[in-house]
Structures are given as C-alpha cells and as structure tokens.
Backbone atoms as SQL, in Angstrom:
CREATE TABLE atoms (id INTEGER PRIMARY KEY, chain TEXT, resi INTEGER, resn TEXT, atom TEXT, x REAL, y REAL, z REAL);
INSERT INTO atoms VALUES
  (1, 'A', 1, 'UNK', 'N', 178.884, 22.939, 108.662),
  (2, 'A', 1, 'UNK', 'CA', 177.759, 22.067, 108.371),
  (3, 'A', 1, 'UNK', 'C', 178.110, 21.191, 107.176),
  (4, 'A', 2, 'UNK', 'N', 177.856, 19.839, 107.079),
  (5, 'A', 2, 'UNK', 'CA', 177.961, 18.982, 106.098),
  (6, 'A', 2, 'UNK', 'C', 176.949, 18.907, 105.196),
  (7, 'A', 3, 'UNK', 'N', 177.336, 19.862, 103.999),
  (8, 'A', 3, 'UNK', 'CA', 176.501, 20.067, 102.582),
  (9, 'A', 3, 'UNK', 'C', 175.863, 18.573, 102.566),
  (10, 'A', 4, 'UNK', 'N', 176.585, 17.223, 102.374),
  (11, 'A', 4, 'UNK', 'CA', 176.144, 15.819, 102.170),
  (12, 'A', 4, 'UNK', 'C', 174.978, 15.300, 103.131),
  (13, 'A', 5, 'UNK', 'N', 175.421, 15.833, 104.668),
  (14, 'A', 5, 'UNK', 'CA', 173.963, 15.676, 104.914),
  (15, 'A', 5, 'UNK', 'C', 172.780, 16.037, 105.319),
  (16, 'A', 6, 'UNK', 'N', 173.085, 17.516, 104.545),
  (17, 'A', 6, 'UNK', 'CA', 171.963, 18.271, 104.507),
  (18, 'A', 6, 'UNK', 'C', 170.884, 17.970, 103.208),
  (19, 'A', 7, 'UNK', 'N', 171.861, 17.769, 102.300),
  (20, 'A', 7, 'UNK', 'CA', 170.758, 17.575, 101.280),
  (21, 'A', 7, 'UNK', 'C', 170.439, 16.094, 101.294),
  (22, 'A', 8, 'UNK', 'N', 171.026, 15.071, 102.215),
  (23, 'A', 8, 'UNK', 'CA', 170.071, 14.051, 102.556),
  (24, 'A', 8, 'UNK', 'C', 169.040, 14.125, 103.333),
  (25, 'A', 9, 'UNK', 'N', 169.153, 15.073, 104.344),
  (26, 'A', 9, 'UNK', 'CA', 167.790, 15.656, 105.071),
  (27, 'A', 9, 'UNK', 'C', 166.897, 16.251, 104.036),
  (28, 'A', 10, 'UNK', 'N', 167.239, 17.002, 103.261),
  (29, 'A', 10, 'UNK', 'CA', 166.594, 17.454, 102.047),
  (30, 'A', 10, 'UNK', 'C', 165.353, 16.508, 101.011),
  (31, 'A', 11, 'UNK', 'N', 166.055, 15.797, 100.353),
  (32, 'A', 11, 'UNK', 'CA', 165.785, 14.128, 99.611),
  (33, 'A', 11, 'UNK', 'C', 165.077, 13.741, 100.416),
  (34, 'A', 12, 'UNK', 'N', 164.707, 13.875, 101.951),
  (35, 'A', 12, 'UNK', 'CA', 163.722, 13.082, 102.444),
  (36, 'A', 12, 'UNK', 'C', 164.324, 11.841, 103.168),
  (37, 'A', 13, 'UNK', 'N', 165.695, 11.466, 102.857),
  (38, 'A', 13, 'UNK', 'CA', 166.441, 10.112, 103.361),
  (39, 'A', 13, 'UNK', 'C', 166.422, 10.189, 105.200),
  (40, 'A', 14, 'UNK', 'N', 165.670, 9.785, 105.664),
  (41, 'A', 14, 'UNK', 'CA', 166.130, 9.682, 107.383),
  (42, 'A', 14, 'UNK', 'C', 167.315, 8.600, 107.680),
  (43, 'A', 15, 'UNK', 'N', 167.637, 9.662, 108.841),
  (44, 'A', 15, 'UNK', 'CA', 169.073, 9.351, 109.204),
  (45, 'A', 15, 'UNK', 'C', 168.991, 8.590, 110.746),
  (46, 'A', 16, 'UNK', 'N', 169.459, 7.554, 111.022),
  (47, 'A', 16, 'UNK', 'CA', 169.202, 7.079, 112.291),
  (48, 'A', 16, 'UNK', 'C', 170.221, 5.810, 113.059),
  (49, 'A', 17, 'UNK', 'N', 169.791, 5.613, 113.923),
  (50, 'A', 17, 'UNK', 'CA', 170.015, 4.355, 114.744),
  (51, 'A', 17, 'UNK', 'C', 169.163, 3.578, 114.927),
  (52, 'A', 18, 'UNK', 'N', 168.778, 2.091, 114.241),
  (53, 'A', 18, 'UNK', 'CA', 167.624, 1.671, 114.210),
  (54, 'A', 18, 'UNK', 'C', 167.941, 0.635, 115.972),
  (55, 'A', 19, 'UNK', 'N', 168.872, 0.556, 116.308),
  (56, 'A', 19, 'UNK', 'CA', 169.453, -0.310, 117.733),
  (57, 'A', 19, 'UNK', 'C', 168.861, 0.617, 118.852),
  (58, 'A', 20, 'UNK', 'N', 169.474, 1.969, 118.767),
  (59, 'A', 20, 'UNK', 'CA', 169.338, 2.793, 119.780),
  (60, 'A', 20, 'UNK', 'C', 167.572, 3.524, 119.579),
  (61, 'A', 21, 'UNK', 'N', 166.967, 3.378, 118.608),
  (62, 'A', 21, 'UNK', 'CA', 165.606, 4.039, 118.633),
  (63, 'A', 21, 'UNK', 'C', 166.041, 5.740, 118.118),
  (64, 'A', 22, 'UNK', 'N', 166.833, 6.278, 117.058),
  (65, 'A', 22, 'UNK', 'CA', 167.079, 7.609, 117.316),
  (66, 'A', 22, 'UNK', 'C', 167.180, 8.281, 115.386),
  (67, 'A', 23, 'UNK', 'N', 166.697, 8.854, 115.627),
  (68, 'A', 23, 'UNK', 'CA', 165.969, 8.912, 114.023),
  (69, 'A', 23, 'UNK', 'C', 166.064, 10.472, 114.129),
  (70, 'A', 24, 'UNK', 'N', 166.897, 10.924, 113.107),
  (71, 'A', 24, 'UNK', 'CA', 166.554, 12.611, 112.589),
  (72, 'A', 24, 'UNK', 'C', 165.870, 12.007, 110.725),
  (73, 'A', 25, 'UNK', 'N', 165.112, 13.456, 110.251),
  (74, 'A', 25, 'UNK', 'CA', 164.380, 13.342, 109.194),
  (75, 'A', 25, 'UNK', 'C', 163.679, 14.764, 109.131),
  (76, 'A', 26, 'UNK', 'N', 163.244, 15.409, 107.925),
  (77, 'A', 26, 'UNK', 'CA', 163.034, 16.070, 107.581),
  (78, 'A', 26, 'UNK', 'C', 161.368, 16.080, 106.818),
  (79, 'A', 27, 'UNK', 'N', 160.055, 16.319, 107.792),
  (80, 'A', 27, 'UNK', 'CA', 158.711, 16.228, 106.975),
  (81, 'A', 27, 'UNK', 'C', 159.152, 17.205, 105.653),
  (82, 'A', 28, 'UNK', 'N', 158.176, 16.409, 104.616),
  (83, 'A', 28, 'UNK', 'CA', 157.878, 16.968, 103.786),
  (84, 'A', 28, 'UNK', 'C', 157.402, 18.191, 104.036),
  (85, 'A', 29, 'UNK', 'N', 156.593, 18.937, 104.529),
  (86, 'A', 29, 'UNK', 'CA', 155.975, 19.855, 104.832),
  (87, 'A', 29, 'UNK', 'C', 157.271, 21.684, 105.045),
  (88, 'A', 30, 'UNK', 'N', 158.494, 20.909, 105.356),
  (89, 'A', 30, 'UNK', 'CA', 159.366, 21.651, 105.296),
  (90, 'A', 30, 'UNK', 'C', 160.096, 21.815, 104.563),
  (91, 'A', 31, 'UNK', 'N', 159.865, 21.084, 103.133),
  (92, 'A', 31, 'UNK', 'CA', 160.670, 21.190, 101.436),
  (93, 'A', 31, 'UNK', 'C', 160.546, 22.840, 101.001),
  (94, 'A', 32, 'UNK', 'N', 161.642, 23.519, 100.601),
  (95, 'A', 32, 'UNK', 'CA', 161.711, 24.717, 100.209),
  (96, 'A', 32, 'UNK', 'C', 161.306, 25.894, 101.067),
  (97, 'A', 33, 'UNK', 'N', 161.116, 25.568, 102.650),
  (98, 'A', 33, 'UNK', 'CA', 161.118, 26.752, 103.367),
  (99, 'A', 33, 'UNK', 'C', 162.505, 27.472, 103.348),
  (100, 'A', 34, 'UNK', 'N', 162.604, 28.505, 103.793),
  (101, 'A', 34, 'UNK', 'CA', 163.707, 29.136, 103.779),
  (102, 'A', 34, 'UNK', 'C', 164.989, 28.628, 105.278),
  (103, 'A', 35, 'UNK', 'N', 164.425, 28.348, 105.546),
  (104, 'A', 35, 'UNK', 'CA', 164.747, 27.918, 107.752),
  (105, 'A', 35, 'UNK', 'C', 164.324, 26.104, 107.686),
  (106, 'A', 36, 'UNK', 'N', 164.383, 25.620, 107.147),
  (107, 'A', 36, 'UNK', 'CA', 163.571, 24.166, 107.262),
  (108, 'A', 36, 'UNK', 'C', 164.016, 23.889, 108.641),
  (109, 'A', 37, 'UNK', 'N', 163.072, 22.955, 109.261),
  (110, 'A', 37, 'UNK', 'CA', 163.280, 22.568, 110.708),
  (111, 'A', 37, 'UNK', 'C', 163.228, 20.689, 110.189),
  (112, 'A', 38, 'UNK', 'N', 164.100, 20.092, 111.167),
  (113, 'A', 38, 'UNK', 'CA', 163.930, 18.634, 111.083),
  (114, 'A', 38, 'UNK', 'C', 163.089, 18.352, 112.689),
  (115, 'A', 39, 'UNK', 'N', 163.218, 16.570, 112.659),
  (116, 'A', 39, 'UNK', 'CA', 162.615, 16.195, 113.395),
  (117, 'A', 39, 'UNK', 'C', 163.863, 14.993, 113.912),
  (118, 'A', 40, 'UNK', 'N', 163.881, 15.379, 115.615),
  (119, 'A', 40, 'UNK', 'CA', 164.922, 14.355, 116.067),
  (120, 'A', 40, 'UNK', 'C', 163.948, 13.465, 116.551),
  (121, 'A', 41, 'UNK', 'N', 164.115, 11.933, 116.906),
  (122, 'A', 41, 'UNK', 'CA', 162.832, 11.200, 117.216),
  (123, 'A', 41, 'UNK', 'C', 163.856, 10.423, 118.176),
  (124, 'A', 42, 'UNK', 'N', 163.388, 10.294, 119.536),
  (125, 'A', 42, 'UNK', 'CA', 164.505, 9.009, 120.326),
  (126, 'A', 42, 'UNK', 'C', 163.177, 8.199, 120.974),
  (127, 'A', 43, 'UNK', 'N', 163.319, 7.147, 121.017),
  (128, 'A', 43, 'UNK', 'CA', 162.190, 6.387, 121.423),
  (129, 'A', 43, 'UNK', 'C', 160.785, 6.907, 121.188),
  (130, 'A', 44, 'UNK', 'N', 160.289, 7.552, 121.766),
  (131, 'A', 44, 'UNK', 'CA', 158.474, 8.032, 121.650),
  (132, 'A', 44, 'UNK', 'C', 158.786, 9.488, 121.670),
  (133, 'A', 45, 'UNK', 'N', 159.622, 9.964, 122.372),
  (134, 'A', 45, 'UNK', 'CA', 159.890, 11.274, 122.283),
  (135, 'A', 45, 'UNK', 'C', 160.538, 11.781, 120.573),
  (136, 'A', 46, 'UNK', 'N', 159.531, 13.427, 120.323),
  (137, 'A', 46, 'UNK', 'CA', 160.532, 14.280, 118.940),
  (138, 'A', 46, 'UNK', 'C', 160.646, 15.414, 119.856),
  (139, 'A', 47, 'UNK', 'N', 161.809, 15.950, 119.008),
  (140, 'A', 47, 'UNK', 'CA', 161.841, 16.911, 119.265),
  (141, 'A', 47, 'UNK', 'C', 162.315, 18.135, 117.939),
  (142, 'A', 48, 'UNK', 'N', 161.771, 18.890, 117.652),
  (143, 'A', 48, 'UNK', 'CA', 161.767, 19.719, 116.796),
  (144, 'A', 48, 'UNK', 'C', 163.365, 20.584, 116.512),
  (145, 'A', 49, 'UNK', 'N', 164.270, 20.848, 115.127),
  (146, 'A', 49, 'UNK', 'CA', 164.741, 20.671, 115.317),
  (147, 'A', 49, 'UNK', 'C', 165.670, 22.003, 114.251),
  (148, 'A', 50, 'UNK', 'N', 166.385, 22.915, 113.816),
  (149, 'A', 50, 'UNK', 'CA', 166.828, 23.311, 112.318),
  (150, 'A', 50, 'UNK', 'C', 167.926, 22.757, 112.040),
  (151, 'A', 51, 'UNK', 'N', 167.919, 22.779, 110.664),
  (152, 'A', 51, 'UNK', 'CA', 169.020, 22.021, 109.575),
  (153, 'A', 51, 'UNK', 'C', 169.995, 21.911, 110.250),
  (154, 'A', 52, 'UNK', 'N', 170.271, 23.176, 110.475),
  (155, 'A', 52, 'UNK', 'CA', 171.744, 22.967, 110.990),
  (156, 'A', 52, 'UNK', 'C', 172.548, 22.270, 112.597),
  (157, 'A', 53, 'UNK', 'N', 171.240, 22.389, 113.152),
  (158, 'A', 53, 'UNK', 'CA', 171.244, 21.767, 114.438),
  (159, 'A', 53, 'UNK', 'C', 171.420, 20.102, 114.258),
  (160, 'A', 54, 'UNK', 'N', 170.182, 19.881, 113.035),
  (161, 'A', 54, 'UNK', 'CA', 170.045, 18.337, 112.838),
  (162, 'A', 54, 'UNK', 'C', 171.472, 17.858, 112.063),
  (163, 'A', 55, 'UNK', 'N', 172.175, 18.562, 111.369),
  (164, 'A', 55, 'UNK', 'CA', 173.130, 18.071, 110.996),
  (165, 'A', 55, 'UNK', 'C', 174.438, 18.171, 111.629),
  (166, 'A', 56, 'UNK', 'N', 174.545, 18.678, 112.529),
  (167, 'A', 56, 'UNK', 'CA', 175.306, 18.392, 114.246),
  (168, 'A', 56, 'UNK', 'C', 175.037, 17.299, 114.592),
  (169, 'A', 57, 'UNK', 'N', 173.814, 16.842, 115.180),
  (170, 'A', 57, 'UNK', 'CA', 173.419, 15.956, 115.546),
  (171, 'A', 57, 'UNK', 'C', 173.687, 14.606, 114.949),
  (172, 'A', 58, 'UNK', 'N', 173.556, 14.510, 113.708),
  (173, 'A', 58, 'UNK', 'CA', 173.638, 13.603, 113.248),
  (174, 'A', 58, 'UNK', 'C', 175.445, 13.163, 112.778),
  (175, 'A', 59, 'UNK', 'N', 175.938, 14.263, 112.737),
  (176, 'A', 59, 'UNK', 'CA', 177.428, 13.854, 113.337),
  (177, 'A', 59, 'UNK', 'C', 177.885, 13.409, 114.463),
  (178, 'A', 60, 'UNK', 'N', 177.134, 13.801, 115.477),
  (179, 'A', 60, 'UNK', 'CA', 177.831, 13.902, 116.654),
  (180, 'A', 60, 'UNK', 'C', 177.365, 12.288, 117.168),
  (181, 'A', 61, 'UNK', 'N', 175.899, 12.046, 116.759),
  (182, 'A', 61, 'UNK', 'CA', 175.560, 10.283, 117.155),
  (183, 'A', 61, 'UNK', 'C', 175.793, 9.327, 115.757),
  (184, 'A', 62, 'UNK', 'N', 177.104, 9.830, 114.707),
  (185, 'A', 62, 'UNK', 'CA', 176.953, 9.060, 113.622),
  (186, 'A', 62, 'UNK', 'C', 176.062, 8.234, 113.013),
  (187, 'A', 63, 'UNK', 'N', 174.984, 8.834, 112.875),
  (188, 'A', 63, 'UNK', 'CA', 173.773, 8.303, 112.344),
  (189, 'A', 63, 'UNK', 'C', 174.282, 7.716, 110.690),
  (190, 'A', 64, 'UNK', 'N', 172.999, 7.315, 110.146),
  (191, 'A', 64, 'UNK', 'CA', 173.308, 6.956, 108.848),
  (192, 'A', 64, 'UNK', 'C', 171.906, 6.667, 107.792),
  (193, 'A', 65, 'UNK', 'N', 171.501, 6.408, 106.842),
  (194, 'A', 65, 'UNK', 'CA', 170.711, 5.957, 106.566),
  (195, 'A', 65, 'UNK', 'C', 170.039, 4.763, 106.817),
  (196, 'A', 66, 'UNK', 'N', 168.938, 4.946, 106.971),
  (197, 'A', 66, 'UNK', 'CA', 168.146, 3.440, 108.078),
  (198, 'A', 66, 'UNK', 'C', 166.774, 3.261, 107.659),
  (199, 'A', 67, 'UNK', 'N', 166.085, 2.173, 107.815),
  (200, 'A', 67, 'UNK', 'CA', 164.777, 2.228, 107.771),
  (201, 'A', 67, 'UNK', 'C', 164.025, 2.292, 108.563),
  (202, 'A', 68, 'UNK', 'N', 162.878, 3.550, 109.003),
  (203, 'A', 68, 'UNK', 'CA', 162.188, 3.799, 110.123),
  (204, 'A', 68, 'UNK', 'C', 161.310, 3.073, 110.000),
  (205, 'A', 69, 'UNK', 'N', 160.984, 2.784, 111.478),
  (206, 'A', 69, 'UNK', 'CA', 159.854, 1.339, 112.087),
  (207, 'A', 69, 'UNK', 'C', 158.426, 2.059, 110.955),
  (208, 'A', 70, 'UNK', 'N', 158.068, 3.243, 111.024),
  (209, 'A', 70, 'UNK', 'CA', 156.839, 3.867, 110.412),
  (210, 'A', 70, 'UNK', 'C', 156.940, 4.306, 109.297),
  (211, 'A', 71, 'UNK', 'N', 157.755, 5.042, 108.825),
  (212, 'A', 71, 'UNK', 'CA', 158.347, 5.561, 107.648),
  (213, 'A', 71, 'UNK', 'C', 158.884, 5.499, 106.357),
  (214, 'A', 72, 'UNK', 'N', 159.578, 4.146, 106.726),
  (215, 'A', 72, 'UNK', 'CA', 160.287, 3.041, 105.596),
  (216, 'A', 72, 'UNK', 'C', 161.834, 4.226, 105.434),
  (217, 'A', 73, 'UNK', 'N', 162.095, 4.068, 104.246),
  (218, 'A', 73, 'UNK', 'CA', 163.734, 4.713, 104.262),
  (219, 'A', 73, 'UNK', 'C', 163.611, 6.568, 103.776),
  (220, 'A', 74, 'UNK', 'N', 162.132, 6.783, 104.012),
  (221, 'A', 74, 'UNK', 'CA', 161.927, 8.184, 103.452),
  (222, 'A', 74, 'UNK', 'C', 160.746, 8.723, 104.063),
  (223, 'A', 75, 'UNK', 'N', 160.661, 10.167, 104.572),
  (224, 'A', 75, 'UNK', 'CA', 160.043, 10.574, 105.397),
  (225, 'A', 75, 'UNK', 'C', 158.743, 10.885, 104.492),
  (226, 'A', 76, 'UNK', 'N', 159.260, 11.215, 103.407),
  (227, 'A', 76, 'UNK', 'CA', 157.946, 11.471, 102.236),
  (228, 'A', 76, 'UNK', 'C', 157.952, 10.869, 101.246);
C-alpha cells in the first residue's frame, strides 16, 4: 500500500479523473476510525470502499488530485 496515498485519502484530498467521471475520496465522517472506508464514485454510481482497496485503485486507474464537480479539491 502507498503510505503517500493514503494519507492523501486521509487530508481529505480526492483523487480522480475529472475526463473519465471517477473520483475516490475519503468522507470526513471516517477521520480516525480504526478501518476507514473510502468512497469510489464513477459517473452517478459509489461504491463503498477500505483504505487499502482505495489505494489499489487509485494506482491501478492512476488517479491524481482533481477538483470534484461537488466537492471542490476536498471532501471535507
């Protein structure tokens, strides 16, 4: 797992494709759980998600920091 972008999931920074519609991010609501879960977003569809899964993910579609259509550059 990539320590770097976990604790950008952390910070609140969403990670995405603003071309393709595909957005991982981390609610506030999951700051300091022990298990935090993210949120993968592809067009209208989320899907629920943990750290470590989301930070697969976000390797695997080289995401990056982006500004979400709703969100702006931070989930909180």
């Amino acid at each position: 797992m990539s320590l770097i972008i976990a604790e950008q999931l952390k910070a609140g920074i969403i990670l995405g494709d603003n071309e393709n519609a595909e957005y991982v991010y981390m609610p506030g609501s999951e700051i300091g759980v022990e298990n935090p879960m993210c949120i993968f977003e592809k067009g209208k569809e989320k899907e629920d998600l943990h750290i470590d899964d989301a930070v697969e993910l976000v390797k695997r579609l080289s995401l990056i920091p982006v500004r979400h259509p709703r969100y702006g550059k931070r989930a909180y």
